[in-house]
mmCIF file of the N, C-alpha and C atoms, coordinates in Angstrom:
data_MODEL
# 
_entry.id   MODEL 
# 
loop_
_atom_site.group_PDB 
_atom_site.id 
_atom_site.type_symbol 
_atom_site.label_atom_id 
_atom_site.label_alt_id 
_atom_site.label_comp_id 
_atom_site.label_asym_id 
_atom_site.label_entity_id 
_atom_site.label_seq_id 
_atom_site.pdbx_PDB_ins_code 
_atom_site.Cartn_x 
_atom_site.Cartn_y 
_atom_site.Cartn_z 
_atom_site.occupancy 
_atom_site.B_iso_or_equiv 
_atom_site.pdbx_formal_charge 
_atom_site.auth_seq_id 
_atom_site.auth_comp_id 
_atom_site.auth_asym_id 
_atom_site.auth_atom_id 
_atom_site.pdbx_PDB_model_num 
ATOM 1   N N  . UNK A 1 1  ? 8.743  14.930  76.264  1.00 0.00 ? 1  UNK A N  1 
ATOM 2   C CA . UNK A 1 1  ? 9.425  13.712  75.900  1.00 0.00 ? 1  UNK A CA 1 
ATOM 3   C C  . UNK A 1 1  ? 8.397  12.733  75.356  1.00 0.00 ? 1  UNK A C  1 
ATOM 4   N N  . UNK A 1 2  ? 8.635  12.069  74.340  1.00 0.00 ? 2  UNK A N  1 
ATOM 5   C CA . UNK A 1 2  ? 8.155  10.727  73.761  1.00 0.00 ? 2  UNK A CA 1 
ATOM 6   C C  . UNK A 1 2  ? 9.068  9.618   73.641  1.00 0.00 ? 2  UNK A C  1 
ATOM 7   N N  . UNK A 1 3  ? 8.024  8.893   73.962  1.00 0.00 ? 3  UNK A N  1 
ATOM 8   C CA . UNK A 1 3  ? 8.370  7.252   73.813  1.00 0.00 ? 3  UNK A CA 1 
ATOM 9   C C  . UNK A 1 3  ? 8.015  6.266   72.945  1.00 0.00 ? 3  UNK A C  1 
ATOM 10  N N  . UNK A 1 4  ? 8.773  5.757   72.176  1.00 0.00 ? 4  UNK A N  1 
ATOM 11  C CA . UNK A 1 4  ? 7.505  5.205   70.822  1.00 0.00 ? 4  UNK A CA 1 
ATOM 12  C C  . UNK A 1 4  ? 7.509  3.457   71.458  1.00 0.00 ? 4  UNK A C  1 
ATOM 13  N N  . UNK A 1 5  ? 6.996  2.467   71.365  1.00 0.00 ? 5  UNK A N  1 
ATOM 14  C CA . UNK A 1 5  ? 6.827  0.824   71.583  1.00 0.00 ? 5  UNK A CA 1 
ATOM 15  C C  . UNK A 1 5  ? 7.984  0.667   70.963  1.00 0.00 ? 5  UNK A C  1 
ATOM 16  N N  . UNK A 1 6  ? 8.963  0.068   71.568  1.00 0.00 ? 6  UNK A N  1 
ATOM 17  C CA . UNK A 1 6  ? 10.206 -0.238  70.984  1.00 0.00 ? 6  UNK A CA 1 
ATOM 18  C C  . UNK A 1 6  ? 9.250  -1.640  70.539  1.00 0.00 ? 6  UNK A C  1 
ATOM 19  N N  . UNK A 1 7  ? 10.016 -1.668  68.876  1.00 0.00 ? 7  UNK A N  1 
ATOM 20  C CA . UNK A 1 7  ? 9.659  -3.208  67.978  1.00 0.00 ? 7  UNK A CA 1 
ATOM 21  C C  . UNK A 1 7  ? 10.436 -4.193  67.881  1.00 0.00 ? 7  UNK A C  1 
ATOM 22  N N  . UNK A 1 8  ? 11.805 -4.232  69.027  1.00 0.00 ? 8  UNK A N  1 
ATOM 23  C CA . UNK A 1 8  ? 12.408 -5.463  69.419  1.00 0.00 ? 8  UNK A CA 1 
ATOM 24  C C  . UNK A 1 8  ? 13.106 -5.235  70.552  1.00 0.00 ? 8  UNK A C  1 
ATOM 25  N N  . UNK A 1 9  ? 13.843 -5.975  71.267  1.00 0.00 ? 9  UNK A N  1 
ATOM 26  C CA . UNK A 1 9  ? 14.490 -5.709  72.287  1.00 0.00 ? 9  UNK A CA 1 
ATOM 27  C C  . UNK A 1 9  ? 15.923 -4.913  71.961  1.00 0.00 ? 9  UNK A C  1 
ATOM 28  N N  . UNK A 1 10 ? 16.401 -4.973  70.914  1.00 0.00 ? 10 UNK A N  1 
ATOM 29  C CA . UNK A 1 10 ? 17.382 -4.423  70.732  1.00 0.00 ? 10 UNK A CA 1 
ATOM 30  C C  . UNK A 1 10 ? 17.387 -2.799  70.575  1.00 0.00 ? 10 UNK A C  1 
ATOM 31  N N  . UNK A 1 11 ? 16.179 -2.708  70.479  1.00 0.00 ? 11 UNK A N  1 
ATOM 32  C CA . UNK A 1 11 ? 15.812 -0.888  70.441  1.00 0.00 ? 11 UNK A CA 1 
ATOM 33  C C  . UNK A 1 11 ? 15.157 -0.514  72.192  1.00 0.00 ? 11 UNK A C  1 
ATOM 34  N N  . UNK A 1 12 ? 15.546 -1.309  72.517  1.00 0.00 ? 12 UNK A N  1 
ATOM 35  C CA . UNK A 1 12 ? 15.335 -1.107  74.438  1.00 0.00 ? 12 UNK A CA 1 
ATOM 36  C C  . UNK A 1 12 ? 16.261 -0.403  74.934  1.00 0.00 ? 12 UNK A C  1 
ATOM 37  N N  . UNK A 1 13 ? 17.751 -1.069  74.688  1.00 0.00 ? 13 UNK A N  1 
ATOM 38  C CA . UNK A 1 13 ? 18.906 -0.518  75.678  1.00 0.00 ? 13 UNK A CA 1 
ATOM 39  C C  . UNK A 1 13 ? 19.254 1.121   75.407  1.00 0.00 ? 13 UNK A C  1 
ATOM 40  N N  . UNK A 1 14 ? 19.131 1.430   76.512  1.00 0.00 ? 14 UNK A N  1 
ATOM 41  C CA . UNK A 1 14 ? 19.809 2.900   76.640  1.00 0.00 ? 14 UNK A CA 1 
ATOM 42  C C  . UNK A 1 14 ? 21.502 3.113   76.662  1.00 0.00 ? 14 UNK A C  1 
ATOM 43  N N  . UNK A 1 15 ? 22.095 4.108   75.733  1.00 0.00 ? 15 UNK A N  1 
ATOM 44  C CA . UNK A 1 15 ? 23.674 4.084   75.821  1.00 0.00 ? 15 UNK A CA 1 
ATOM 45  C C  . UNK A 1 15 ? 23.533 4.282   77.207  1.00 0.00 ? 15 UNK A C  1 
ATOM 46  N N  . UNK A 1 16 ? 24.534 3.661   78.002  1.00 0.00 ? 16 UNK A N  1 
ATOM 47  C CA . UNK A 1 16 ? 25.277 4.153   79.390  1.00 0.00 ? 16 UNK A CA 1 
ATOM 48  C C  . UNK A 1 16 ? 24.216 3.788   80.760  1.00 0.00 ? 16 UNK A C  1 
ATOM 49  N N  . UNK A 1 17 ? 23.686 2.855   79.735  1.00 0.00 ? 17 UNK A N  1 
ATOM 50  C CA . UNK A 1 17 ? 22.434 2.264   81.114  1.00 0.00 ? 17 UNK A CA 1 
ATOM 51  C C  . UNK A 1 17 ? 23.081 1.350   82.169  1.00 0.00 ? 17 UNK A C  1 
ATOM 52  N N  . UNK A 1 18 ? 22.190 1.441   83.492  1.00 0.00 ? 18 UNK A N  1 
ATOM 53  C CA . UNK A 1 18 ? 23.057 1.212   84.608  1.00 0.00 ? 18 UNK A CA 1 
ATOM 54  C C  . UNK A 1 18 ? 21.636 0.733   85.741  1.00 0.00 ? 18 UNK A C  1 
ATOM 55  N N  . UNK A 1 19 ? 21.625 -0.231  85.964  1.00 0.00 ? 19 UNK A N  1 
ATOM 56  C CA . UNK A 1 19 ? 20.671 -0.732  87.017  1.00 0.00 ? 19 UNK A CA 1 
ATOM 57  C C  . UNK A 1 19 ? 20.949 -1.829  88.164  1.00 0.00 ? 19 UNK A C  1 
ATOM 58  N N  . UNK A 1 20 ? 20.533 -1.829  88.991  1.00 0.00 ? 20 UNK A N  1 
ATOM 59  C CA . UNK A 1 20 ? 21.124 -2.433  90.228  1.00 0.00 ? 20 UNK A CA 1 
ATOM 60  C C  . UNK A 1 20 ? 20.093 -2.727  90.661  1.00 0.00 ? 20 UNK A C  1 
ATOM 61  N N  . UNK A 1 21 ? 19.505 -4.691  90.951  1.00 0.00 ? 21 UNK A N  1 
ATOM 62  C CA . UNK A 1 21 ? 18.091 -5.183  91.764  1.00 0.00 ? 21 UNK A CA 1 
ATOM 63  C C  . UNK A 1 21 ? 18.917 -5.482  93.328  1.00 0.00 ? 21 UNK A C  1 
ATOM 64  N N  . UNK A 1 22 ? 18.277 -5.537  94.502  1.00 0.00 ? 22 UNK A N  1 
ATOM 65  C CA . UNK A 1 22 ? 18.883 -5.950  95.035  1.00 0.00 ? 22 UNK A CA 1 
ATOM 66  C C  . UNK A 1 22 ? 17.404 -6.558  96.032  1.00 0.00 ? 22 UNK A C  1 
ATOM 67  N N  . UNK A 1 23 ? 17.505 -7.632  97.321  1.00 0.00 ? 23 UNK A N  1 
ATOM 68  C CA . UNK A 1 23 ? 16.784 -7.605  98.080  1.00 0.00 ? 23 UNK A CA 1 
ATOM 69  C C  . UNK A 1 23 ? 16.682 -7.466  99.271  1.00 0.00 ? 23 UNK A C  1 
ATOM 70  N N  . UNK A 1 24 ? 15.785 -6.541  99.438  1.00 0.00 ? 24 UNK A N  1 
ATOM 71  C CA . UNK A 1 24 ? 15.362 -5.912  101.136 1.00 0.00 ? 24 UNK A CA 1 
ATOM 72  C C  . UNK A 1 24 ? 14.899 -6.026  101.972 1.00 0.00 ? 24 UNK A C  1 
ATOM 73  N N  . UNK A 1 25 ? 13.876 -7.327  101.746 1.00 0.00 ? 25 UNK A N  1 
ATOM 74  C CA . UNK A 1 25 ? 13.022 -7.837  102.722 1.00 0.00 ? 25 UNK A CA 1 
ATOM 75  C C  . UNK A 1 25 ? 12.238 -8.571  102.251 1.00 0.00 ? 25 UNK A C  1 
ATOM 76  N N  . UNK A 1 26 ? 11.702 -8.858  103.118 1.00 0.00 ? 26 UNK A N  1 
ATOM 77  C CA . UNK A 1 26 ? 10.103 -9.733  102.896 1.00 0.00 ? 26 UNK A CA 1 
ATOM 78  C C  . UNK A 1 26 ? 9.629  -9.701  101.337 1.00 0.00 ? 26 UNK A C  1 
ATOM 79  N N  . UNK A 1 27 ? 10.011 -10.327 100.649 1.00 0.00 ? 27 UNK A N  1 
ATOM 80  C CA . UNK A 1 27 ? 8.920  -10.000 99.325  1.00 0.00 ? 27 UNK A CA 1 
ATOM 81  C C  . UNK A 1 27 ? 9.580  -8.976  98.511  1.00 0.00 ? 27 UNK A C  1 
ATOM 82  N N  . UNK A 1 28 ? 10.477 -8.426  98.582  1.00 0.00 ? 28 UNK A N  1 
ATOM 83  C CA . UNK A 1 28 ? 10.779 -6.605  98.290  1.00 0.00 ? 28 UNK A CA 1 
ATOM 84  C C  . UNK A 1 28 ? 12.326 -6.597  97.501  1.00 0.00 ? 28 UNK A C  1 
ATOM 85  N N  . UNK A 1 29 ? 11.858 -6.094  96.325  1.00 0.00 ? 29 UNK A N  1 
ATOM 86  C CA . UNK A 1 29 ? 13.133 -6.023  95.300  1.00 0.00 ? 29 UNK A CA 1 
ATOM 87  C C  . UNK A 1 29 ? 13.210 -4.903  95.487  1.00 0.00 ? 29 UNK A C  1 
ATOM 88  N N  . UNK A 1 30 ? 14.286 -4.223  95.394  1.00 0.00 ? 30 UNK A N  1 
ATOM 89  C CA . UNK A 1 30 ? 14.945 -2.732  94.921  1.00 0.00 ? 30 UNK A CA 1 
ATOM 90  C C  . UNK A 1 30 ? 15.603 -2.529  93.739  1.00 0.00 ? 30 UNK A C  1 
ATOM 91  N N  . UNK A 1 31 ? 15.035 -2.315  93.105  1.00 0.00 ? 31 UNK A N  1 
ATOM 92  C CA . UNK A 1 31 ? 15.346 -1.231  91.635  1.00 0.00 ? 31 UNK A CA 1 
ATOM 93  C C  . UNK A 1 31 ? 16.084 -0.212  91.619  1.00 0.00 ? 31 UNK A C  1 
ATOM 94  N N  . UNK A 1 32 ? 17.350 -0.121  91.319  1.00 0.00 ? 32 UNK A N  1 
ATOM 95  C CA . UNK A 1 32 ? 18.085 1.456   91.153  1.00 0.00 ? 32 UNK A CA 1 
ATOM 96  C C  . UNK A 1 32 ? 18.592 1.192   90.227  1.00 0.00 ? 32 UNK A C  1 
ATOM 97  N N  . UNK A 1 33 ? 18.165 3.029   89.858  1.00 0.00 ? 33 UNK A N  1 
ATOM 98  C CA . UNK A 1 33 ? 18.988 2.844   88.286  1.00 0.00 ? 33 UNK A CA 1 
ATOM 99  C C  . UNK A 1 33 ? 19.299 4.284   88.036  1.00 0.00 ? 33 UNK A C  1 
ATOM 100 N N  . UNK A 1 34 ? 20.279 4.753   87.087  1.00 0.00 ? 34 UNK A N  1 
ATOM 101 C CA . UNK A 1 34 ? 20.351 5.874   86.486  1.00 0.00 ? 34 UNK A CA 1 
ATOM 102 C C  . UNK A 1 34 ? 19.084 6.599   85.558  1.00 0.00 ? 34 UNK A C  1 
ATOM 103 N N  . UNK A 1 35 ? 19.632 7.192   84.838  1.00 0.00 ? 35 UNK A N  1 
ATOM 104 C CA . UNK A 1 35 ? 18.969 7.839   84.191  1.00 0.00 ? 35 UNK A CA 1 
ATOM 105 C C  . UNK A 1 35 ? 18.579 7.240   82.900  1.00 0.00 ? 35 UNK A C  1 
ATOM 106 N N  . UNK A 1 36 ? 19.488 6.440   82.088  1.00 0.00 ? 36 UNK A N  1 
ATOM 107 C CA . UNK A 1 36 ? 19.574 5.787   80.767  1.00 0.00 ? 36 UNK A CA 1 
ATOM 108 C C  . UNK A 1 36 ? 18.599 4.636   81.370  1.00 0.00 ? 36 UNK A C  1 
ATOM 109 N N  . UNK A 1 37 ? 19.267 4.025   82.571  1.00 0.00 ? 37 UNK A N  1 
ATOM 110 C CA . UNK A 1 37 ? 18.545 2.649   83.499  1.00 0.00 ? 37 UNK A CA 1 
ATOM 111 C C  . UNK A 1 37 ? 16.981 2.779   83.333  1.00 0.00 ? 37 UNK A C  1 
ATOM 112 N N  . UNK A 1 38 ? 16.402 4.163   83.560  1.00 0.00 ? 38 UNK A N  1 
ATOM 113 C CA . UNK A 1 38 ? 14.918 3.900   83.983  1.00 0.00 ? 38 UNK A CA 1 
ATOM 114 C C  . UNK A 1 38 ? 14.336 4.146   82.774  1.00 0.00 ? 38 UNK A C  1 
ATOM 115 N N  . UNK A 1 39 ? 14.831 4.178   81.505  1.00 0.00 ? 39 UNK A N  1 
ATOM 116 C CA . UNK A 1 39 ? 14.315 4.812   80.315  1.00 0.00 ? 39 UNK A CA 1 
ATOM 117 C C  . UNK A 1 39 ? 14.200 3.424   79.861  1.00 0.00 ? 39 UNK A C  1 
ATOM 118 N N  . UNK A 1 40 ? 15.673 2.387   79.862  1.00 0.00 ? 40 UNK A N  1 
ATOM 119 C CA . UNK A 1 40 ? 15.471 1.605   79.448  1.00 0.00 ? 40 UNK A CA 1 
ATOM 120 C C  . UNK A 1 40 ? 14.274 0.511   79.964  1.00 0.00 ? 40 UNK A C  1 
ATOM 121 N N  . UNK A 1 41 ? 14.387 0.256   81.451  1.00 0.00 ? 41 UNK A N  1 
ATOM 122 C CA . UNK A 1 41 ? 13.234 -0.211  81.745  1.00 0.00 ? 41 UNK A CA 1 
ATOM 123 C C  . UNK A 1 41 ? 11.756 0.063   81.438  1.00 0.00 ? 41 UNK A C  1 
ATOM 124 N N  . UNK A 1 42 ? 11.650 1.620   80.940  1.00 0.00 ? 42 UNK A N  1 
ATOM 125 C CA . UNK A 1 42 ? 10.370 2.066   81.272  1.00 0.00 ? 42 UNK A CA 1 
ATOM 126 C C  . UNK A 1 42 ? 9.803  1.506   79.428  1.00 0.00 ? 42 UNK A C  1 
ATOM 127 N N  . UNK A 1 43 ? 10.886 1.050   78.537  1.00 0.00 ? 43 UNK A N  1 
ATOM 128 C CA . UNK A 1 43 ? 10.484 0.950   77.030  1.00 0.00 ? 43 UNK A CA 1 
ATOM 129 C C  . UNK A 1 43 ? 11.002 -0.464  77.023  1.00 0.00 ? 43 UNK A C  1 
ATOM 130 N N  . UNK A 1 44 ? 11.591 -1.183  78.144  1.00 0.00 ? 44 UNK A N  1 
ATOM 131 C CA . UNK A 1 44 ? 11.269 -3.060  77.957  1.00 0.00 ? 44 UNK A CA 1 
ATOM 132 C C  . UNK A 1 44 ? 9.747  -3.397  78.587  1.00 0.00 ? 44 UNK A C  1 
ATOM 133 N N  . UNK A 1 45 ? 9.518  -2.150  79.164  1.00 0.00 ? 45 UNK A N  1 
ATOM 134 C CA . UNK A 1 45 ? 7.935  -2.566  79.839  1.00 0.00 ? 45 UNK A CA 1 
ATOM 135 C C  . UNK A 1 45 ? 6.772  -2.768  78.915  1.00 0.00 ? 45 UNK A C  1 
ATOM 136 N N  . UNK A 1 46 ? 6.904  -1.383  77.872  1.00 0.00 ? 46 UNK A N  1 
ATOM 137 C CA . UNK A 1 46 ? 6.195  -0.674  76.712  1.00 0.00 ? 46 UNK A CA 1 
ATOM 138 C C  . UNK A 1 46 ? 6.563  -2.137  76.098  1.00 0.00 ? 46 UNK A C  1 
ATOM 139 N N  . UNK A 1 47 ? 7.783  -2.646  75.334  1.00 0.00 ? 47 UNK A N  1 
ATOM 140 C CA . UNK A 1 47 ? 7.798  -3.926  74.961  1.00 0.00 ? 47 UNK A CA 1 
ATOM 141 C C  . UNK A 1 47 ? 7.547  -5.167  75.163  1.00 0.00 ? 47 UNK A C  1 
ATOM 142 N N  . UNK A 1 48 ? 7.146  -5.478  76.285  1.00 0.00 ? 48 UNK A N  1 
ATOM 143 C CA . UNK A 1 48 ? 6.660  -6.669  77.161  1.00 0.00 ? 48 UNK A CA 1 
ATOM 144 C C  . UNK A 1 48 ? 5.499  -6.520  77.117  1.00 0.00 ? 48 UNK A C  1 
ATOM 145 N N  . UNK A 1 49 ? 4.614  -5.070  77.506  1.00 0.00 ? 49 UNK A N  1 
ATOM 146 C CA . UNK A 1 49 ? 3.336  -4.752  76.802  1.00 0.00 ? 49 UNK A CA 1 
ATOM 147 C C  . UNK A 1 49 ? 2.758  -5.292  75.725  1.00 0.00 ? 49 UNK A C  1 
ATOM 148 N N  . UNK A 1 50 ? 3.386  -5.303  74.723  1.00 0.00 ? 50 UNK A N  1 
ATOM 149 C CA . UNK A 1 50 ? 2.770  -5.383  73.625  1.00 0.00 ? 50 UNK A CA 1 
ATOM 150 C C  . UNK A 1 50 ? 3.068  -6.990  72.918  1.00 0.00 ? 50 UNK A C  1 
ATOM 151 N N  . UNK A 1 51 ? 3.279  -8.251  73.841  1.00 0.00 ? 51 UNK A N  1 
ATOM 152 C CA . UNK A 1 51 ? 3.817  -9.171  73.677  1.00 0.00 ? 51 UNK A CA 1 
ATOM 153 C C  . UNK A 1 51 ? 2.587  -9.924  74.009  1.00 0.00 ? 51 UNK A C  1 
ATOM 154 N N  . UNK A 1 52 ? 2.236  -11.711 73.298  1.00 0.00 ? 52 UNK A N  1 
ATOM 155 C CA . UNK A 1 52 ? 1.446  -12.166 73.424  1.00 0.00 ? 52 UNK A CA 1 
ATOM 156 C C  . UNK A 1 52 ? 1.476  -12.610 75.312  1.00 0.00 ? 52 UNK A C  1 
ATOM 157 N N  . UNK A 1 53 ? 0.568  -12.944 76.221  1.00 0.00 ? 53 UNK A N  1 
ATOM 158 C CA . UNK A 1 53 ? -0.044 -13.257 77.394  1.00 0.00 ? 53 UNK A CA 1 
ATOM 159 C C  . UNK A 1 53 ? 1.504  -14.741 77.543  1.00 0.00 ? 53 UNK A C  1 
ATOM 160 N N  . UNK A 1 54 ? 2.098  -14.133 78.069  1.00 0.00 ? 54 UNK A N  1 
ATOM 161 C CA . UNK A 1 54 ? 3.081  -15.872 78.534  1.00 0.00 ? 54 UNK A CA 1 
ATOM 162 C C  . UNK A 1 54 ? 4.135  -15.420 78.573  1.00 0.00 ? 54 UNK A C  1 
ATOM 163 N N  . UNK A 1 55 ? 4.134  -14.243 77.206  1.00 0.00 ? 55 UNK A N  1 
ATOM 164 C CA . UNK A 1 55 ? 6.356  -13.700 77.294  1.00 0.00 ? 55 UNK A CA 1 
ATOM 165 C C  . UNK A 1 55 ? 6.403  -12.821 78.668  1.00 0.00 ? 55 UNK A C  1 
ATOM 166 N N  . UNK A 1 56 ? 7.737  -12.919 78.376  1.00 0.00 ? 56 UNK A N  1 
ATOM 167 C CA . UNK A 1 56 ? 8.408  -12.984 79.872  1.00 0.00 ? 56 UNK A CA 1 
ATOM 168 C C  . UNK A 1 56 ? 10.020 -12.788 79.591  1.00 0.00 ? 56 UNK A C  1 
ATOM 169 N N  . UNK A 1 57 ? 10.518 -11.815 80.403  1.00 0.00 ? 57 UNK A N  1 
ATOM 170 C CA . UNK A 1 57 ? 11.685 -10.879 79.983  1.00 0.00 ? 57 UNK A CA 1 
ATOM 171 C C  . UNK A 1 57 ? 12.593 -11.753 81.351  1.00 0.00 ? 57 UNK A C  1 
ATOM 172 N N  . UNK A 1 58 ? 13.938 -12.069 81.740  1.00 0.00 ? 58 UNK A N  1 
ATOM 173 C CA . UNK A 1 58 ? 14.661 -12.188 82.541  1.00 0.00 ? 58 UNK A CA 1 
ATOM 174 C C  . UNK A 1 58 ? 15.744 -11.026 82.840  1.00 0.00 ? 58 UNK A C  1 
ATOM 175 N N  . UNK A 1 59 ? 15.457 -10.164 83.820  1.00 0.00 ? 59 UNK A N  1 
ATOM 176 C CA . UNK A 1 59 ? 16.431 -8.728  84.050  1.00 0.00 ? 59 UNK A CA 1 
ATOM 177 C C  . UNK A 1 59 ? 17.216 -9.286  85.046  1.00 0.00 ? 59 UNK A C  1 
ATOM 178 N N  . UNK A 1 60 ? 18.636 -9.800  84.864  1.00 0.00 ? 60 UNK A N  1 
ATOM 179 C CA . UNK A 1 60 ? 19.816 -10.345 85.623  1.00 0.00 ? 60 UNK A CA 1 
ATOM 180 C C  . UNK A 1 60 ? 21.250 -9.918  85.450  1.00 0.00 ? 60 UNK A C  1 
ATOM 181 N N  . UNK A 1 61 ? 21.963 -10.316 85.996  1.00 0.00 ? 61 UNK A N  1 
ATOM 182 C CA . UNK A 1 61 ? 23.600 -10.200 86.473  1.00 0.00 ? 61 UNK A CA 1 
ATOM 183 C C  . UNK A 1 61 ? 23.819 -10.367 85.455  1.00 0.00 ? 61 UNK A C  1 
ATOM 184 N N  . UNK A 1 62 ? 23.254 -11.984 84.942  1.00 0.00 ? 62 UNK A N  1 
ATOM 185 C CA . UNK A 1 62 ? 24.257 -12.456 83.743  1.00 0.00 ? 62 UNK A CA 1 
ATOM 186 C C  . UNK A 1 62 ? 24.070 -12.099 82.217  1.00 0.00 ? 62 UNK A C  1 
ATOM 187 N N  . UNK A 1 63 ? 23.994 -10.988 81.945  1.00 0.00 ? 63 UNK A N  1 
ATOM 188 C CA . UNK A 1 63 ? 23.802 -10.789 80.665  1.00 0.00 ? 63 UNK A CA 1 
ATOM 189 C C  . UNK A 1 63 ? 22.123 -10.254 80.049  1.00 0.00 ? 63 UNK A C  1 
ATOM 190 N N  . UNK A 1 64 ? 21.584 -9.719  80.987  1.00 0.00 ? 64 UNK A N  1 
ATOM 191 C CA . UNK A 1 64 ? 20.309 -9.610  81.374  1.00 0.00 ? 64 UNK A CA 1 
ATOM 192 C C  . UNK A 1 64 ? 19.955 -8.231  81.927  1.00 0.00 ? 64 UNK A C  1 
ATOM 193 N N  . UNK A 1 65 ? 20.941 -6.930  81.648  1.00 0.00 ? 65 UNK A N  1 
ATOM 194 C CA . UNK A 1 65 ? 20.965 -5.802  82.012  1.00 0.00 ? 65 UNK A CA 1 
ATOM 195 C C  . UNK A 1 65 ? 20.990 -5.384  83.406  1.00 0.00 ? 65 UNK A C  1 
ATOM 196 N N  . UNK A 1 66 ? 21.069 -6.320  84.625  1.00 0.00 ? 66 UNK A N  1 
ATOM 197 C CA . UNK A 1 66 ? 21.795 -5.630  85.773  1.00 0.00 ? 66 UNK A CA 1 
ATOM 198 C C  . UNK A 1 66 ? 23.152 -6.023  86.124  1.00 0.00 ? 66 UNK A C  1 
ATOM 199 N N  . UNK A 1 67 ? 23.578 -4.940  87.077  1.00 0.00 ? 67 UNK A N  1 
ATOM 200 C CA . UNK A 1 67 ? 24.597 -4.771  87.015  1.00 0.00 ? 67 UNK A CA 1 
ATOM 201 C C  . UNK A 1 67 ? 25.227 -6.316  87.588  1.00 0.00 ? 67 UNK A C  1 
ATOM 202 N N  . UNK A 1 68 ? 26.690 -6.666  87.770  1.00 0.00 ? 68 UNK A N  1 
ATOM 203 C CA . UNK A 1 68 ? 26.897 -7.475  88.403  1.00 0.00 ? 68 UNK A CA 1 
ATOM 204 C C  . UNK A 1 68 ? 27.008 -7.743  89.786  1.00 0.00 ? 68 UNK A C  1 
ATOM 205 N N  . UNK A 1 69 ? 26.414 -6.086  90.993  1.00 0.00 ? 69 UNK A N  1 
ATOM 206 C CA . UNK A 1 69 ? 26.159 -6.439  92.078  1.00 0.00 ? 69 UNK A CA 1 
ATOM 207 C C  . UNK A 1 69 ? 25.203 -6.660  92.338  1.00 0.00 ? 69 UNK A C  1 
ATOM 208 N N  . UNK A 1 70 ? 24.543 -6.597  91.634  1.00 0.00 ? 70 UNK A N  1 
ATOM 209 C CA . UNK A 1 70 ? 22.783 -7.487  91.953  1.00 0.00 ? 70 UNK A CA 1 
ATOM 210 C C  . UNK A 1 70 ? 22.605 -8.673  92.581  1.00 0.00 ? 70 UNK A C  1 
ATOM 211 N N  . UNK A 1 71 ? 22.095 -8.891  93.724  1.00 0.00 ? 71 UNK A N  1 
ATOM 212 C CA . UNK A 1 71 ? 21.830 -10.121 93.897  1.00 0.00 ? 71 UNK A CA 1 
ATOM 213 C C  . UNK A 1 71 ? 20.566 -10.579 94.052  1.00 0.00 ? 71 UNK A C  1 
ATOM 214 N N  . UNK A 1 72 ? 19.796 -10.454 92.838  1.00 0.00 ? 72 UNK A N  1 
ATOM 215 C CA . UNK A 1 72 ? 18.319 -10.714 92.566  1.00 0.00 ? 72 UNK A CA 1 
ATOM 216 C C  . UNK A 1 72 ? 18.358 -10.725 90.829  1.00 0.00 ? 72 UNK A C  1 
ATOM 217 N N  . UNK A 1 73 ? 17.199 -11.194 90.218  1.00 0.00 ? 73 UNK A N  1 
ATOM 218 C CA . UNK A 1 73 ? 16.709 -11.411 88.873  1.00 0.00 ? 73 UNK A CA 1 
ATOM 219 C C  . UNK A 1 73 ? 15.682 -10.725 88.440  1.00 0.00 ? 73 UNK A C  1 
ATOM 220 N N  . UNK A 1 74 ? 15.037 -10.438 88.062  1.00 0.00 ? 74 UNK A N  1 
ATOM 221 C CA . UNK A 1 74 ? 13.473 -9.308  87.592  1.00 0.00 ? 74 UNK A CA 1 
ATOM 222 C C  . UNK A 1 74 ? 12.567 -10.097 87.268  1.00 0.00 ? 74 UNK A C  1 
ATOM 223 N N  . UNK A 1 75 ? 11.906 -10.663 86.726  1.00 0.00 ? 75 UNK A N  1 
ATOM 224 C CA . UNK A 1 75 ? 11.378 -11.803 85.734  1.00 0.00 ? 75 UNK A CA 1 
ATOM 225 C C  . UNK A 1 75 ? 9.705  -10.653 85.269  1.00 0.00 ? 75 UNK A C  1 
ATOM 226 N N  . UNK A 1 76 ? 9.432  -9.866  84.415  1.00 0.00 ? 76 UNK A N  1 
ATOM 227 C CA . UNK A 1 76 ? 8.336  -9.231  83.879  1.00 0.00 ? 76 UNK A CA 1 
ATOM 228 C C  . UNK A 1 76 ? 7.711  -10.258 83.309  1.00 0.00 ? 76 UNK A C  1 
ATOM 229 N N  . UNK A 1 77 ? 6.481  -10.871 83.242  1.00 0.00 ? 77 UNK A N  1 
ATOM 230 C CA . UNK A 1 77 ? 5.857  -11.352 82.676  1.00 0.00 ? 77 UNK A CA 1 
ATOM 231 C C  . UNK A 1 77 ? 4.355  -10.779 82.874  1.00 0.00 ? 77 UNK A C  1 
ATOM 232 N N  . UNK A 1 78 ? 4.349  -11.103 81.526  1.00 0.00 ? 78 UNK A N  1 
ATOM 233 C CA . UNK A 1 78 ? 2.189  -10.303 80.331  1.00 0.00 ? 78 UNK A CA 1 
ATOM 234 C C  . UNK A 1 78 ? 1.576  -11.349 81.086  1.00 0.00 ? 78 UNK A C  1 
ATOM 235 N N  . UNK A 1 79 ? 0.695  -11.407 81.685  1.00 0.00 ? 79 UNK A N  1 
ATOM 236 C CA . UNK A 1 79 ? -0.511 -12.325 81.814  1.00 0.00 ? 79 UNK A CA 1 
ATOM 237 C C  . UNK A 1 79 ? -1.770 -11.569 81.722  1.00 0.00 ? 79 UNK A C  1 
ATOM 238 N N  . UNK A 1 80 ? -2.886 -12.450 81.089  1.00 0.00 ? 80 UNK A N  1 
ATOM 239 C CA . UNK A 1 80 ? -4.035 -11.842 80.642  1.00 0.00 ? 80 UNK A CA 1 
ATOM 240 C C  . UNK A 1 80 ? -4.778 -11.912 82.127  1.00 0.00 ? 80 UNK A C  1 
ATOM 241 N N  . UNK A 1 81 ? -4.884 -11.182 82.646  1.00 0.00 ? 81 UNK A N  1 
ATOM 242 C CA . UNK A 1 81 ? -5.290 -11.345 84.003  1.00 0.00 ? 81 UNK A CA 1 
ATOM 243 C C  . UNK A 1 81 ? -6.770 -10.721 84.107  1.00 0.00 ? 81 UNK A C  1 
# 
């Protein structure tokens, strides 16, 4: 399998993608996702990668690729660390 740097966000989403954050504890998000779900995440990462030091992606309920039982947000952000 290959993965190429998706060159906008719109070449991120996977047909039939499906992800669910939820929280578990102390500090601790849970990530579940299908199969389309972890592809898509794994090529908004590759895209957030390659973004200047500050961008910053919001993965949510509302329109933000999780599902609507999520009750948590994602927030990926590049810092030149």
């Amino acid at each position: 399998m290959s993965i190429e740097v998706p060159q906008g966000l719109g070449d991120v989403w996977e047909n039939g993608f499906r992800m669910q954050a939820t929280l578990t504890g102390d500090a601790e998000c849970r990530v579940v996702a299908n199969k389309p779900g972890l592809r898509t995440l794994a090529k908004l990462l590759l895209f957030i990668s390659e973004q200047p030091p500050g961008y910053h992606f919001h993965v949510d309920q509302w329109g933000g690729g999780l599902d609507d039982r999520s009750d948590a947000q994602v927030i990926f952000e590049l810092e030149a660390l």
